[in-house]
C-alpha positions in Angstrom: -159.7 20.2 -29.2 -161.5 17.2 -31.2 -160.3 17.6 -34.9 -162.1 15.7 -38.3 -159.2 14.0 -40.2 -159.3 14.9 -43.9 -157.2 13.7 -46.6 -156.1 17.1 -46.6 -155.6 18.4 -43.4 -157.2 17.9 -40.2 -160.3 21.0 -39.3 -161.4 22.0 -36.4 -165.3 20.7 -35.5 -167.8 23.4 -36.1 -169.3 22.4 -32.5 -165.8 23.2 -30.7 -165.7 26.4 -33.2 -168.8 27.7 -31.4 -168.2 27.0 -28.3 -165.1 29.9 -28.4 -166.3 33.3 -27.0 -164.5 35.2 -30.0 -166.4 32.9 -32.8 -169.9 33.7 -31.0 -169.0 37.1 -30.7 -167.9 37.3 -34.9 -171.0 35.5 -35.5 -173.3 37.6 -33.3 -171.8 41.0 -35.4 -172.1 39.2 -38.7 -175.9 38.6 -37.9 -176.1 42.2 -36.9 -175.0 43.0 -40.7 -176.9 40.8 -42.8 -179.7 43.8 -43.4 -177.0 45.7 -45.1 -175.3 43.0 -47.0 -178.1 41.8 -48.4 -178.7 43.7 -51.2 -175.0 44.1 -51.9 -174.8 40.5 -52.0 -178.1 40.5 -54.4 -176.4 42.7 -56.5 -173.1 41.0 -57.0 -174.8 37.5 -57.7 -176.4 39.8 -60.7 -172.9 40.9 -61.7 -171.9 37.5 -61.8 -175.3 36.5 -63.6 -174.3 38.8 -66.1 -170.4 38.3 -66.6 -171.5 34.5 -66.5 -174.2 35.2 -69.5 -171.8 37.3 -71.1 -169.0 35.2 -71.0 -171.0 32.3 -72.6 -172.3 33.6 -75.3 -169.5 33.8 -78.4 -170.9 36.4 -80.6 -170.2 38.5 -77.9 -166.4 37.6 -76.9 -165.9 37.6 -80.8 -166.8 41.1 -81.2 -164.4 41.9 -77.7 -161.4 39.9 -79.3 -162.3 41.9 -83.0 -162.5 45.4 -80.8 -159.3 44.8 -78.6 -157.6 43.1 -81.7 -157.8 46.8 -83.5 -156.9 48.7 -80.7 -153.5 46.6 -80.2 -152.6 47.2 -83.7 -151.2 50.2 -83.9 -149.6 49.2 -80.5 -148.0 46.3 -82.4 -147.0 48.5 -85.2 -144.9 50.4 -83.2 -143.3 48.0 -81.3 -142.5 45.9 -84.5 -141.5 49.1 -85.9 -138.9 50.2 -82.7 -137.4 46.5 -82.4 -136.6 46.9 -85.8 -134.7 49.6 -85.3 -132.9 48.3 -82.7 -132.0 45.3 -84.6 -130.8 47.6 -87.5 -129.3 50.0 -84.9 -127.4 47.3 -83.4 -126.3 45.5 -86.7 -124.8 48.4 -88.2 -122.9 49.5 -84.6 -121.4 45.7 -85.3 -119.8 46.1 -88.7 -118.9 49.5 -88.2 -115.1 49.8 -86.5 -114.1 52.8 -87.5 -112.9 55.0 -84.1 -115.3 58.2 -83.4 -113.4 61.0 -82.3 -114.0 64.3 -80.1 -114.4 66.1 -83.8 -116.7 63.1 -84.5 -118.9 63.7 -80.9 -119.0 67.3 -81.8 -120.2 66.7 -85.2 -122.9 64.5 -83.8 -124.0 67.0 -81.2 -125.3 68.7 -84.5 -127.3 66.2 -86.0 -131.5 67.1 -84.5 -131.5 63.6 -83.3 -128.8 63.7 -81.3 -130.2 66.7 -79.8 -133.3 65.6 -79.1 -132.2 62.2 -77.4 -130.1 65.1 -75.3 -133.2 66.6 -74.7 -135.2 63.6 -73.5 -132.4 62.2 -71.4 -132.3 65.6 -69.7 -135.5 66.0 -69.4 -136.0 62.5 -67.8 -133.3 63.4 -65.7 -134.8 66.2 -64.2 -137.8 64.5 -63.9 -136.3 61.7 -62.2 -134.6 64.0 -59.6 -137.3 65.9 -59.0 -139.4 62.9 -57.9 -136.3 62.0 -55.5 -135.9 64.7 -54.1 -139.8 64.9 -53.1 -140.0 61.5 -52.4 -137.1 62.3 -49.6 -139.0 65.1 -48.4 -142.1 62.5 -47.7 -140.0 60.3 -46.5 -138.3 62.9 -43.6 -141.8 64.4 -42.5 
């Protein structure tokens, strides 16, 4: 097969592509569609008119950035909140050394907290097992 030479990498020569049975067959069938991709095609170059248009214009991706902006913050809020907490969390496991005892554990297991971190972890664990278990049974039909 003749092939064009390109700086980036040799093609094949649209005459030699036609001459192959399964190219004039794909093109014969592609033909045979055009009716109904027509107006699907009209209608997406009017989507992209439109995300073009509204891309373009600033007042317009101003108010998006404003809108998602206040939607994030109480997002950010609570992340800020949570990773300080963790840094506190962490800095205060750090200094403190003293030795927690089983007294100590079962003096925690009062504290609501403690009990509903319990909670959640069980929770998620029964969650988690759940999902295995019918995951397995997908997996074995």
């Amino acid at each position: 097969m003749p092939t064009t030479m390109s700086k980036e990498k040799p093609t094949l020569d649209v005459t030699e592509l036609l001459l192959q049975p399964e190219v004039q067959h794909a093109v014969t069938e592609l033909i045979q569609q055009l009716p109904k991709l027509a107006p699907l095609i009209s209608l997406l170059g009017t989507g992209v008119e439109v995300a073009t248009e509204a891309l373009s214009d600033a007042e317009m991706m101003g108010g998006l950035e404003t809108m998602v902006r206040e939607k994030a913050k109480p997002l950010q809020t609570t992340v800020k909140n949570a990773s300080e907490a963790i840094r506190e969390a962490k800095s205060r496991a750090e200094k403190d050394n003293t030795y927690i005892g089983i007294f100590g554990v079962l003096r925690l297991l009062k504290d609501p907290n403690v009990q509903y971190a319990l909670r959640f972890v069980q929770g998620m664990s029964d969650v988690v097992s759940e999902r295995n278990l019918f995951s397995l049974k997908n997996e074995s039909k």
